[in-house]
C-alpha positions as CSV (number, residue, x, y, z in Angstrom):
1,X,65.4,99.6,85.7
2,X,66.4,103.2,85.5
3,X,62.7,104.7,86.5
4,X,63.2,102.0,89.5
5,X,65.8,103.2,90.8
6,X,65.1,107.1,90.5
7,X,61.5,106.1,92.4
8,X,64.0,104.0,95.1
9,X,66.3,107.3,95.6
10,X,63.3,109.4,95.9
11,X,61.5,107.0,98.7
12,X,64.7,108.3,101.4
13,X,64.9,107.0,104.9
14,X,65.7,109.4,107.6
15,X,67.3,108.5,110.6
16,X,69.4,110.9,113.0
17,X,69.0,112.5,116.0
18,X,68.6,116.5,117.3
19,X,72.0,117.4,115.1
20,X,72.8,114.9,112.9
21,X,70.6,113.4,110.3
22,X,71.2,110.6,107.5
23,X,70.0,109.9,104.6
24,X,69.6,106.4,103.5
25,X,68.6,104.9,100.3
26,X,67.0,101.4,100.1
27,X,70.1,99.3,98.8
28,X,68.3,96.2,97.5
29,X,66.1,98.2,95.4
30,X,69.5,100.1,93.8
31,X,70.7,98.5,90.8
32,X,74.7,98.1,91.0
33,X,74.8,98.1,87.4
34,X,73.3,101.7,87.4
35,X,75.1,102.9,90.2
36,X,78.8,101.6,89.8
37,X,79.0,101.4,86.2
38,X,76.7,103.7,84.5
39,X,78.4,103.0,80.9
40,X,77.8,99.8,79.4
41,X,80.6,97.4,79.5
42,X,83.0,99.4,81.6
43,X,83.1,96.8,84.2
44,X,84.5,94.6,81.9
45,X,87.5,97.1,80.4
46,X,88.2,98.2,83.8
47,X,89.3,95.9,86.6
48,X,90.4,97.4,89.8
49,X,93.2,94.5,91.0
50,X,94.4,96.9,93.6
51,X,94.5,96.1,97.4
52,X,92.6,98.5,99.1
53,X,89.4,98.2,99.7
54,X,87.2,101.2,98.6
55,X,83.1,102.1,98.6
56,X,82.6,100.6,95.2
57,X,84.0,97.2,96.4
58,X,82.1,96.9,99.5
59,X,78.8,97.6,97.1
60,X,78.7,101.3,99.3
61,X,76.4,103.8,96.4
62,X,75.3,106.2,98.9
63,X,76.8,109.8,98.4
64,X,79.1,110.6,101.0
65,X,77.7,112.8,104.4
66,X,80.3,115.1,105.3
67,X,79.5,116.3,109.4
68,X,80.2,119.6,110.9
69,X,80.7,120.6,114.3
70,X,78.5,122.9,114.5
71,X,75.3,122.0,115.7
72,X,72.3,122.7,113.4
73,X,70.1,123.4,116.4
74,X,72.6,126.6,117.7
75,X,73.5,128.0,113.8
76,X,70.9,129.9,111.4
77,X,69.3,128.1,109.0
78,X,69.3,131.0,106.5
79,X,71.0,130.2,102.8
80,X,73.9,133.1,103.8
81,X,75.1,131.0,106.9
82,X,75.2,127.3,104.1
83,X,77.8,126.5,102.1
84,X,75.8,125.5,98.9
85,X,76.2,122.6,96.9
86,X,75.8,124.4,93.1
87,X,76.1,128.5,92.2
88,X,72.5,127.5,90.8
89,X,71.6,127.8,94.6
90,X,74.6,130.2,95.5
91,X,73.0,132.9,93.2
92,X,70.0,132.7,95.2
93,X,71.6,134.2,98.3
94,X,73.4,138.1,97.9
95,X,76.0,137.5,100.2
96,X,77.4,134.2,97.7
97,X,76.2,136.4,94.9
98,X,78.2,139.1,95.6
99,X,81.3,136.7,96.4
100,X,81.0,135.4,93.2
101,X,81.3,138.5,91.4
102,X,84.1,139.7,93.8
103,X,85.8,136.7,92.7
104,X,84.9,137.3,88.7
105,X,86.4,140.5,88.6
106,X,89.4,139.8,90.9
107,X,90.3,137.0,87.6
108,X,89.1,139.5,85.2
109,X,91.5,142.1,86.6
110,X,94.4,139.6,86.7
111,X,94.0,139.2,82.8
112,X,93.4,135.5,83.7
113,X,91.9,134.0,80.5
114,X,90.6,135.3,76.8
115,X,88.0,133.9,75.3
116,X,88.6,132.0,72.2
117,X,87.2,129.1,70.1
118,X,88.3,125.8,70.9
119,X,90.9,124.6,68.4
120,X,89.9,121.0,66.9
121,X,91.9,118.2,68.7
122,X,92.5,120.2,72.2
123,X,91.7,119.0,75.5
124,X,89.0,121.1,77.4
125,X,89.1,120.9,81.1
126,X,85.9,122.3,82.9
127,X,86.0,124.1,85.9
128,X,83.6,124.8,89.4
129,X,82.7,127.0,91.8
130,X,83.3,126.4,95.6
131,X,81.9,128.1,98.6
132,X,83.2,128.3,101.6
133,X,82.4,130.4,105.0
134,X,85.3,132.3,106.7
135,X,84.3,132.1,110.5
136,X,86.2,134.0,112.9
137,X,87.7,132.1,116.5
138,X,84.2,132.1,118.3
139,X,82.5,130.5,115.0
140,X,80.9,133.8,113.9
141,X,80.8,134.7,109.8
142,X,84.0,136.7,109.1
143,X,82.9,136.5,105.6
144,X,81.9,134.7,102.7
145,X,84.2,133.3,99.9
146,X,83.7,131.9,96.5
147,X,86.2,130.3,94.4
148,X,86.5,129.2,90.9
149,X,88.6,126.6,90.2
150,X,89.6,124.2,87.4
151,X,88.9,120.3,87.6
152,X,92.5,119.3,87.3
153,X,91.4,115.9,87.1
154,X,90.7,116.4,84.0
155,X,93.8,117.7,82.3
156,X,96.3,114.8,79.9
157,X,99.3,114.8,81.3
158,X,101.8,115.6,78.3
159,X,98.9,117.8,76.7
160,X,97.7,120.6,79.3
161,X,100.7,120.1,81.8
162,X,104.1,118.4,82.3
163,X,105.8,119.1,86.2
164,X,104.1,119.7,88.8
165,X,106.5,119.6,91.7
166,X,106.7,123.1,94.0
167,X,109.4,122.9,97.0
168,X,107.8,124.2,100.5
169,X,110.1,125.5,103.2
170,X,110.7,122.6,105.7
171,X,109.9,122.4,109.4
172,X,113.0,122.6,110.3
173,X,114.1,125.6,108.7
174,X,111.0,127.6,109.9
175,X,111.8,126.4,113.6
176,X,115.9,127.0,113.1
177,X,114.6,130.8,111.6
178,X,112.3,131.5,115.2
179,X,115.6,130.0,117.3
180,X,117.5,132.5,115.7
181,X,114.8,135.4,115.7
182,X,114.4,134.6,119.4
183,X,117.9,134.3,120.4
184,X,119.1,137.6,118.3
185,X,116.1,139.6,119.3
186,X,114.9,140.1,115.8
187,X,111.3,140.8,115.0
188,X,109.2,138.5,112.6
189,X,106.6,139.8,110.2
190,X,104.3,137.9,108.1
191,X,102.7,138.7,104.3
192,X,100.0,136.6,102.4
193,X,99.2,136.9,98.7
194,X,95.7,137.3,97.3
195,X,94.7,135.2,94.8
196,X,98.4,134.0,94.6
197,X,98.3,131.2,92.1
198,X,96.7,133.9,89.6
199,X,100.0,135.6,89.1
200,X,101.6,132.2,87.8
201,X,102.3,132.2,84.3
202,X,101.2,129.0,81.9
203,X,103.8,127.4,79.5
204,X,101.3,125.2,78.6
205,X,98.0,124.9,76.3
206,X,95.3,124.8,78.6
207,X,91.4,125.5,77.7
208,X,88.8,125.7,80.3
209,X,84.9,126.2,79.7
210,X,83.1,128.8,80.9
211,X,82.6,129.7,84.0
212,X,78.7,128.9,84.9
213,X,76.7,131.9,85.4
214,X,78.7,134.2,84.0
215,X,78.7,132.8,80.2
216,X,79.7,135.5,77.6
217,X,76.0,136.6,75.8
218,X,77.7,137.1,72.9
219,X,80.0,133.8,72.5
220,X,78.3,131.5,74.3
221,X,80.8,128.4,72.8
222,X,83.7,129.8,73.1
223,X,86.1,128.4,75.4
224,X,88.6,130.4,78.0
225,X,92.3,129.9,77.0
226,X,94.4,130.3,80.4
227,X,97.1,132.5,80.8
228,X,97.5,132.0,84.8
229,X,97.4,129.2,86.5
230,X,93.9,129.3,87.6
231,X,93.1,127.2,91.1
232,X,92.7,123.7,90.4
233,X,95.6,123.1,87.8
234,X,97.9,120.4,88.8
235,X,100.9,123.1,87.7
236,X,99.3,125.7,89.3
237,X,102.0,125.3,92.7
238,X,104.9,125.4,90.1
239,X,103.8,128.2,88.0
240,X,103.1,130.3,91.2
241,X,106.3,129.5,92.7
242,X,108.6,130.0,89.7
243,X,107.3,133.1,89.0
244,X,107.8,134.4,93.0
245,X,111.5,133.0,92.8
246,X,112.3,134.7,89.7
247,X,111.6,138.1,91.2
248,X,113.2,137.8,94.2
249,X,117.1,138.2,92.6
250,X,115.7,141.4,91.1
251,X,115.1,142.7,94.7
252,X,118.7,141.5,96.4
253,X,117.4,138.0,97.4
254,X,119.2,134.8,96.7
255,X,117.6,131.0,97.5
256,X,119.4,128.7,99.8
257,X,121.0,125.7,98.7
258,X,119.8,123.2,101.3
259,X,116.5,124.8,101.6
260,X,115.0,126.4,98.1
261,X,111.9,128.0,99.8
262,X,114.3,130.2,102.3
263,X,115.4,133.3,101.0
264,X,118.7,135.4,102.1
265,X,119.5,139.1,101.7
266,X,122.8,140.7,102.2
267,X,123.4,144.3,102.4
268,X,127.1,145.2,104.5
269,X,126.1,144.1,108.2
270,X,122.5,143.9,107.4
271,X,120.3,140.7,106.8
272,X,116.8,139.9,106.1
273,X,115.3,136.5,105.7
274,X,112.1,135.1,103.8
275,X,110.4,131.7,104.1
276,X,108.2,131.0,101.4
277,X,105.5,128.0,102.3
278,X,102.9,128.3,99.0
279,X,101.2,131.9,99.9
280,X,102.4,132.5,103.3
281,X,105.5,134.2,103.8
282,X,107.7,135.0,106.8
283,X,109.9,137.8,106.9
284,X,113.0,138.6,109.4
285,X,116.0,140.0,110.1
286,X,118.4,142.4,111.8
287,X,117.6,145.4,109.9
288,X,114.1,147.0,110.3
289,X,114.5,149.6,107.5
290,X,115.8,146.9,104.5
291,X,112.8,144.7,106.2
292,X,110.8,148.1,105.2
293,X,111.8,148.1,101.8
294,X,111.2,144.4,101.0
295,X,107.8,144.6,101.9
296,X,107.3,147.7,99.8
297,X,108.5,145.8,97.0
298,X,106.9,143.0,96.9
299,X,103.8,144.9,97.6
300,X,104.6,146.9,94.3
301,X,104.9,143.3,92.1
302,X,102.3,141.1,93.8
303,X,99.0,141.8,95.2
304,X,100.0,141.0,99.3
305,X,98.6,141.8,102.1
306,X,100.5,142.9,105.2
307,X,99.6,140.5,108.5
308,X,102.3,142.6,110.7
309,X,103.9,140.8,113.4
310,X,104.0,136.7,113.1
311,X,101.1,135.1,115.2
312,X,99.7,132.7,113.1
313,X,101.2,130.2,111.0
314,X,100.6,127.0,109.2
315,X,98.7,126.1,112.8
316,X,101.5,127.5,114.4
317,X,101.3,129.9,117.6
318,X,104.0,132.0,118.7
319,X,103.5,134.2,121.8
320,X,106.3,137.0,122.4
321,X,107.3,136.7,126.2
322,X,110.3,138.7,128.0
323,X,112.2,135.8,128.0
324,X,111.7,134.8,124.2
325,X,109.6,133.1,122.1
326,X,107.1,130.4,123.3
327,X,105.7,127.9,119.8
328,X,102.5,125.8,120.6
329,X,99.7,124.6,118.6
330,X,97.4,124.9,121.2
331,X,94.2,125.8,119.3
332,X,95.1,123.0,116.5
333,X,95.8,120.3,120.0
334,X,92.0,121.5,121.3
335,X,90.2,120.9,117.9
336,X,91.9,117.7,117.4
337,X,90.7,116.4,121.5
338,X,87.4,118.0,120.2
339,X,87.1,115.8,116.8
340,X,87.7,112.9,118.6
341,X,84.8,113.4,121.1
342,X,87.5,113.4,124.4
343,X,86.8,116.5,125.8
344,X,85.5,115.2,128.5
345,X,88.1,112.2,129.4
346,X,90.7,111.4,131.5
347,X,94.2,112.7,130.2
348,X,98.0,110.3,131.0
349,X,100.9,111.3,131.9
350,X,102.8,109.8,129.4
351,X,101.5,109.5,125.8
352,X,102.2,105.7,125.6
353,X,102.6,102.8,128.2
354,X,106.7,102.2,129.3
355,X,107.9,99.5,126.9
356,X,105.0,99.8,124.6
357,X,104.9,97.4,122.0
358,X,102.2,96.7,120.0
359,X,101.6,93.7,117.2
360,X,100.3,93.7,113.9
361,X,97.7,91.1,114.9
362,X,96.9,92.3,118.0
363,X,93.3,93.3,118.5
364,X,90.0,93.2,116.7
365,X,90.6,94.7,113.5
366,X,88.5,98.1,113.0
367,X,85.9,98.5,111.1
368,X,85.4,100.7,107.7
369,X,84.6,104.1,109.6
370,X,86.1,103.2,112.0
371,X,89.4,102.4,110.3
372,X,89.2,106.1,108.5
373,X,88.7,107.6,111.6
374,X,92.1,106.1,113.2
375,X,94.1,107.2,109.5
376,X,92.6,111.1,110.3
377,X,93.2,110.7,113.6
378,X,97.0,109.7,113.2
379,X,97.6,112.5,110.5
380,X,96.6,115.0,112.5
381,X,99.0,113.4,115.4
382,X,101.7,113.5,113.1
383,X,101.1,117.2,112.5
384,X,101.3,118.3,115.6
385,X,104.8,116.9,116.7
386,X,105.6,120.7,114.2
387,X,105.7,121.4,118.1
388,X,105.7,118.2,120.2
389,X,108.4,116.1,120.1
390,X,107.1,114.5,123.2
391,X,105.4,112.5,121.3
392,X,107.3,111.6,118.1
393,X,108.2,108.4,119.2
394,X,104.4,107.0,120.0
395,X,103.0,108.7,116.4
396,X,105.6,106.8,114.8
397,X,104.4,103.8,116.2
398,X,100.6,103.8,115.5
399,X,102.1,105.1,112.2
400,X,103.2,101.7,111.2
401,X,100.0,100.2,111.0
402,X,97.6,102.4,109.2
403,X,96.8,99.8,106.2
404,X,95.1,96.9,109.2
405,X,94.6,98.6,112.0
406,X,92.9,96.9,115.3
407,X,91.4,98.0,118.7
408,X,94.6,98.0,119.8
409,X,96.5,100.6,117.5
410,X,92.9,102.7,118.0
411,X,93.5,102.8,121.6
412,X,96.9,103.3,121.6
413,X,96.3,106.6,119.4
414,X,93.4,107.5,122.0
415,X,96.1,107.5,124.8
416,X,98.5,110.1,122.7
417,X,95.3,112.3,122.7
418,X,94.5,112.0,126.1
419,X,98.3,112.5,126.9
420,X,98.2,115.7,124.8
421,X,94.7,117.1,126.3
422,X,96.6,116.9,129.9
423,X,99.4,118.8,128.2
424,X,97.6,121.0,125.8
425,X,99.2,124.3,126.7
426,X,102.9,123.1,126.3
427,X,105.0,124.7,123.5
428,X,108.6,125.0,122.5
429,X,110.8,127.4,124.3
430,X,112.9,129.3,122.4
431,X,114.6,131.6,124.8
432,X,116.1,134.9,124.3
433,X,120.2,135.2,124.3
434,X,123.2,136.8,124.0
435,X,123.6,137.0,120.4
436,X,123.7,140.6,118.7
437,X,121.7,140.6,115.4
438,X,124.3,143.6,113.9
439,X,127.4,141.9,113.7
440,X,128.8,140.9,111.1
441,X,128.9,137.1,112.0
442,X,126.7,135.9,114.1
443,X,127.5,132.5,115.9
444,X,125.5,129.6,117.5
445,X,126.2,126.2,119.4
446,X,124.7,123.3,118.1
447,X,124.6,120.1,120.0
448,X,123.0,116.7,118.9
449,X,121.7,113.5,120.8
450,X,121.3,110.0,119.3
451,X,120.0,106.8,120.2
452,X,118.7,103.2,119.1
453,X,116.3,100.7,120.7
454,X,117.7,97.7,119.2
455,X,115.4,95.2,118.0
456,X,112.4,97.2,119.5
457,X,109.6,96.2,117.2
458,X,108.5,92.8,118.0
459,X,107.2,92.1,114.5
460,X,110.2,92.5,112.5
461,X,112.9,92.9,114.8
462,X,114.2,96.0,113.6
463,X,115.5,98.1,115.7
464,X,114.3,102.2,116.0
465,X,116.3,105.1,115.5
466,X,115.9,108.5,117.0
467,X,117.8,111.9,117.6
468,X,117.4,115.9,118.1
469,X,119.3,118.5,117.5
470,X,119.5,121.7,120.0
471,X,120.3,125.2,118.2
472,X,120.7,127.2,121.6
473,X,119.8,124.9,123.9
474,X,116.4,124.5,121.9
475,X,115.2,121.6,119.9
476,X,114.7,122.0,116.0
477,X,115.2,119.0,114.8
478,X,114.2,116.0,115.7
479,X,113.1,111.9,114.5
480,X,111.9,108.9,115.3
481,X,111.8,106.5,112.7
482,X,112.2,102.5,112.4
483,X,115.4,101.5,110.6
484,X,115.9,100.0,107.2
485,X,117.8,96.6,108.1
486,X,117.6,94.5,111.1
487,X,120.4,94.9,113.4
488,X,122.6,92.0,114.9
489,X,124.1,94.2,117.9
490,X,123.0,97.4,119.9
491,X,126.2,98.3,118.7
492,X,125.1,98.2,114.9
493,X,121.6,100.0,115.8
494,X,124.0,102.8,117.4
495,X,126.0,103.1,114.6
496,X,123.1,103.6,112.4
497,X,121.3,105.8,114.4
498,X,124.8,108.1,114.4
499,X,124.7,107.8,110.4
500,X,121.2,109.1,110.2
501,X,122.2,112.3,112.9
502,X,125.5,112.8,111.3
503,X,123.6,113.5,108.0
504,X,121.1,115.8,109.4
505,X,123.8,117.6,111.4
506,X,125.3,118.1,107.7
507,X,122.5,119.8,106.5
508,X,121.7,122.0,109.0
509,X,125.7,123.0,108.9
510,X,125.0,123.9,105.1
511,X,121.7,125.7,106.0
512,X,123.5,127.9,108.5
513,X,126.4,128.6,106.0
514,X,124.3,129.5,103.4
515,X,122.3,132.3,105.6
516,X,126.2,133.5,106.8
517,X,126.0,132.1,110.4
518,X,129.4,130.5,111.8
519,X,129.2,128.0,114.3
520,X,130.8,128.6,117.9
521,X,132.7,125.3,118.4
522,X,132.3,122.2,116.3
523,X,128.9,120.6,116.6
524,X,129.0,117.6,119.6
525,X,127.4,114.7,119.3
526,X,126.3,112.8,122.2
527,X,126.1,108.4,122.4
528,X,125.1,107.0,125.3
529,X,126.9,103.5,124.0
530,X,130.5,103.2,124.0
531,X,131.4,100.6,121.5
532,X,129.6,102.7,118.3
533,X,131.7,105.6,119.4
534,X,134.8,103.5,119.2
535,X,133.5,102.3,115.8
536,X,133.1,106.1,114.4
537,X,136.3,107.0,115.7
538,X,139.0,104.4,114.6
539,X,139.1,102.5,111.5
540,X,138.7,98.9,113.2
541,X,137.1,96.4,111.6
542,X,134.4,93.9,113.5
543,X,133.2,90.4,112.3
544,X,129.6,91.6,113.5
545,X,130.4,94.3,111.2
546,X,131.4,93.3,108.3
547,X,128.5,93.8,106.3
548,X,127.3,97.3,107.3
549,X,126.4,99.2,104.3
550,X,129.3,101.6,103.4
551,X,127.1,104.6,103.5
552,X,126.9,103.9,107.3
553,X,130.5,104.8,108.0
554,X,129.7,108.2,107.1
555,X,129.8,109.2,110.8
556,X,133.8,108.2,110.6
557,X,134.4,110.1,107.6
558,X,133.5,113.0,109.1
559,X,134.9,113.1,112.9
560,X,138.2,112.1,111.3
561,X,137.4,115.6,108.9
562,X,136.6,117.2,112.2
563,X,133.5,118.7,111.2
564,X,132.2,116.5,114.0
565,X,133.1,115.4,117.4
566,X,131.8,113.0,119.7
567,X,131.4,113.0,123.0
568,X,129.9,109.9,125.6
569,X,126.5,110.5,127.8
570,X,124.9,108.4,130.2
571,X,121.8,107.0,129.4
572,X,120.2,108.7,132.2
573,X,121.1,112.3,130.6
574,X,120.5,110.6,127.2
575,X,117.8,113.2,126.0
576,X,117.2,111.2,122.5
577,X,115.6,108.2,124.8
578,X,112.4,109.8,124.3
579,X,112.3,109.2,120.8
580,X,113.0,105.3,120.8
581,X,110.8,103.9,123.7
582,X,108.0,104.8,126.1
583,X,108.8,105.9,129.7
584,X,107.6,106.0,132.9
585,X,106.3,109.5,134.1
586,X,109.0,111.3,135.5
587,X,111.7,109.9,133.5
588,X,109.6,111.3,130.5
589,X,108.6,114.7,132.3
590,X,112.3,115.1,133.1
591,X,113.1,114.7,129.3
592,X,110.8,117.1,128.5
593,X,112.1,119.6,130.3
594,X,115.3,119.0,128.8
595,X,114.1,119.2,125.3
596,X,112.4,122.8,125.9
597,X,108.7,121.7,126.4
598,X,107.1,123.4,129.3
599,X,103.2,124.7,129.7
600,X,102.7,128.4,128.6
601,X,102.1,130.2,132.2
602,X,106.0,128.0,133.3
603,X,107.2,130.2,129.9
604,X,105.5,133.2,130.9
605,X,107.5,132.7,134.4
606,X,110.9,132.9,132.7
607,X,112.0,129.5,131.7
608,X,115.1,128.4,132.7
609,X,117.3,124.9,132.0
610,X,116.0,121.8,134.2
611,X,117.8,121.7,137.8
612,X,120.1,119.2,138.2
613,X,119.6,118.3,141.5
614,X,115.8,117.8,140.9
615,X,116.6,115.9,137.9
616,X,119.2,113.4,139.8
617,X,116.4,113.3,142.4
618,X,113.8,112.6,139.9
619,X,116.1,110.0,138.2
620,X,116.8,108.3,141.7
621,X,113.3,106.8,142.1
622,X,112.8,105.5,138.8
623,X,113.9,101.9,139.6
624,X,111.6,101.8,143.0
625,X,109.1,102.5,140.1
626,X,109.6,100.4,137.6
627,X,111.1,102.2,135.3
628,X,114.4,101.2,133.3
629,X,117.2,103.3,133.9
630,X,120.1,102.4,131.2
631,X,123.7,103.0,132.8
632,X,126.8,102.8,131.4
């Protein structure tokens, strides 16, 4: 059976066109038993009960073909310009020769491992190399990079690691640290660390074999005991990140409360900041010299490399105009119209239909590949609202029905993509202000918009919550997200929503406190509904209300601590409407422009706050249109 079905693999039948080909095997001449369980009796001791439907239920044995974008026809066919498979075929080629031994002595300099028998009754976790090509913005080889990592899957939990939790900065603290950069005039730098993981120190027992190709002649079954956490380790995040936290007090720095990866200074008047996401660091402040001195430091301790001023980061662009700072993800937007083949389509106005509502059975369901491809497709959505909350609201939505998708949620998601191929070059504004980055105190206003659809999903009947919060006049932070329980008034939706903004208006409060910011006046929060205002501010009790949870009446506690005020706006001002339903076009372009979102060259112009008059005049027509326009 074996022999037939190595002769059956061998006989391959190729089908593709000028720059795509695939390779498939014969799969009635495959034996399942070979394929799907190569150890006798293992189907038996192992049942898979679960759900989800993966490639060994649907009988799939072919090895996965991963595609690249670049076409075959237009790039070398040379072994320096392929990633190889094996460093059997990567020591064939001396540009992944030489990476590999750049990347040998880079561990060997770090101390990373001694070489020692294995002690009886020890796991030993193997390890790989990878290759990957470095290719600059016009696809071009910058370089080429080899890395040896270990096979984490391999490790016993309890054995060769225990925690394995590391703490990233959050989104909202890295766009609350450009508000404030923008706004005070302070200039942002950026560091990464080589080989960072490699300066985490193990606590644990871990053994790894030898690398291949570069066995040792004269030990050839001895094993490499770690002492850094190697690439690949499932502590490896941890052991990196305790060990960059722990030398940070040495140098002045202390960690925030409400965000552990942002990093505060003091020194007198003068401040410097550090976000910490993994390797990539961001560095700011008011005082260039101590900013100076913190990069010498850290330079002295860790291998780093200095990237000057912030460009670049986690996907994120920042352009410096006169006027302040202008955040897009333009290049990540134009890969992700590219992946999905729409280059050449027709873009919306609006990334979903007004009143969208879609159904959990509407639709053909999708096919296998085609069902992976809507899953990618929404990630990669819900990574670009970093930038675009224009369209929180419609990635929540196709969010909700990843596990059975259908035509329907496929084309709904193709709309948010054409919608953000007509809008590509749109960014956050964060505009330069008045604030003076020497005082002693520096102070902000913070205002904060909430609002509910009640009862706005048709398949459960629960209602949708969303909010933002404006640091300046700019937006960073913001939701849209279905709530927990079903509502049984708009009143109770409000009231929820107001819960779930009051709490975020907390934490920000405590992020600001802990990098020494005071606040201007006492953070307002705007409701367009009436009643749930009543409800937060006196202590009535409602028989539509009785069984609210008593977490929701946090909103109360604090207006009557006056840490909170609230404050009525109509629905046609209300700017959190964008992240609870769709909209017609101009109701939605003047939210927009109320939120901060405007194309680069409008940035480049000088930015200023939405007109009122154009916005009553664009706000006057949306009834002749069809559009709902909520009063009072």
């Amino acid at each position: 059976m074996i022999g037939q079905t190595l002769s059956s693999a061998r006989n391959l039948l190729c089908c593709g066109t000028q720059n795509c080909f695939r390779f498939v095997a014969p799969v009635s001449q495959v034996s399942e038993a070979n394929i799907l369980y190569p150890v006798e009796g293992l189907a038996n001791s192992v049942v898979n009960d679960h759900s989800m439907l993966t490639r060994a239920k649907r009988g799939i044995c072919q090895k996965k073909c991963f595609l690249s974008f670049v076409s075959t026809s237009s790039a070398q066919l040379d072994g320096s310009s392929i990633e190889p498979y094996n460093y059997k075929a990567a020591l064939k080629v001396p540009e992944w020769k030489l990476a590999m031994q750049e990347e040998y002595d880079a561990l060997m300099h770090q101390h990373t491992w001694s070489l020692v028998p294995l002690p009886p009754n020890k796991n030993l976790v193997s390890c790989k190399w990878i290759f990957k090509i470095k290719r600059n913005a016009d696809g071009s080889v910058a370089r080429h990079k080899a890395r040896l990592v270990a096979r984490g899957f391999s490790q016993e939990y309890g054995v060769d690691y225990d925690e394995t939790f590391s703490p990233v900065v959050r989104h909202t603290t890295v766009r609350m640290m450009l508000c404030l950069a923008a706004s005070s005039g302070w200039s942002l730098y950026q560091m990464d660390v080589k080989n960072a993981f490699l300066h985490g120190i193990l606590n644990e027992e871990v053994y790894m074999s030898q690398p291949s190709g570069f066995e040792d002649s004269q030990n050839p079954s001895y094993v490499c005991k770690l002492h850094k956490s190697l690439y690949g380790l499932k502590q490896a995040p941890r052991a990196w990140n305790d060990r960059f936290t722990a030398f940070l007090p040495s140098i002045g720095f202390q960690a925030s409360h409400a965000d552990p990866s942002l990093f505060v200074k003091n020194s007198g008047t003068s401040r410097v900041f550090l976000l910490l996401y993994v390797d990539d660091i961001i560095i700011t402040g008011n005082c260039e010299f101590l900013i100076t001195e913190v990069k010498a430091a850290l330079q002295t301790e860790f291998d780093m490399k200095d990237l000057g001023q912030l460009h670049y980061f986690l996907g994120l662009e920042i352009k410096y105009l006169q006027h302040g700072l202008f955040v897009s993800q333009h290049k990540y937007a134009k890969d992700l119209v590219h992946k999905a083949g729409l280059d050449a389509c027709n873009t919306h106005l609006t990334p979903c239909q007004s009143g969208l509502k879609l159904y959990t059975e509407g639709g053909d369901p999708l096919s296998a590949s085609d069902a992976i491809q809507f899953r990618s497709l929404v990630g990669c959505l819900q990574y670009l609202t970093f930038t675009r909350p224009d369209i929180a609201f419609s990635v929540n939505t196709v969010c909700q029905f990843l596990h059975n998708p259908t035509t329907h949620h496929y084309n709904a998601a193709k709309r948010i993509l054409r919608y953000v191929k007509g809008t590509i070059d749109s960014g956050i504004m964060f505009p330069r202000g008045d604030m003076c980055g020497t005082h002693d105190q520096l102070r902000v206003h913070i205002s904060a918009f909430c609002d509910a659809d009640w009862a706005g999903d048709p398949n459960d009947r629960k209602s949708t919550t969303g909010f933002v919060i404006m640091l300046n006049g700019s937006p960073i932070s913001w939701c849209s997200k279905k709530q927990n329980a079903v509502s049984r008034s708009s009143t109770e939706a409000e009231y929820r929503s107001m819960a779930d903004t009051t709490s975020e208006l907390q934490w920000l409060m405590h992020l600001l406190a802990d990098l020494r910011i005071e606040l201007a006046t006492t953070p307002v929060l705007h409701c367009d509904n009436i009643s749930a205002i009543a409800l937060a501010t006196n202590p009535v009790h409602h028989s539509k209300l009785k069984h609210i949870e008593v977490d929701v009446h946090f909103t109360r506690n604090q207006v009557k601590a006056g840490t909170i005020r609230l404050q009525f706006v109509s629905s046609r001002e209300q700017i959190a409407d964008i992240f609870t339903k769709g909209l017609c076009s101009p109701q939605h372009s003047y939210l927009c422009h109320s939120l901060m979102i405007v194309p680069l060259h409008q940035a480049e112009e000088g930015c200023q706050q939405y007109d009122v008059r154009s916005a009553q005049g664009s706000t006057q027509g949306l009834s002749s249109q069809g559009c709902r326009v909520q009063e009072a």
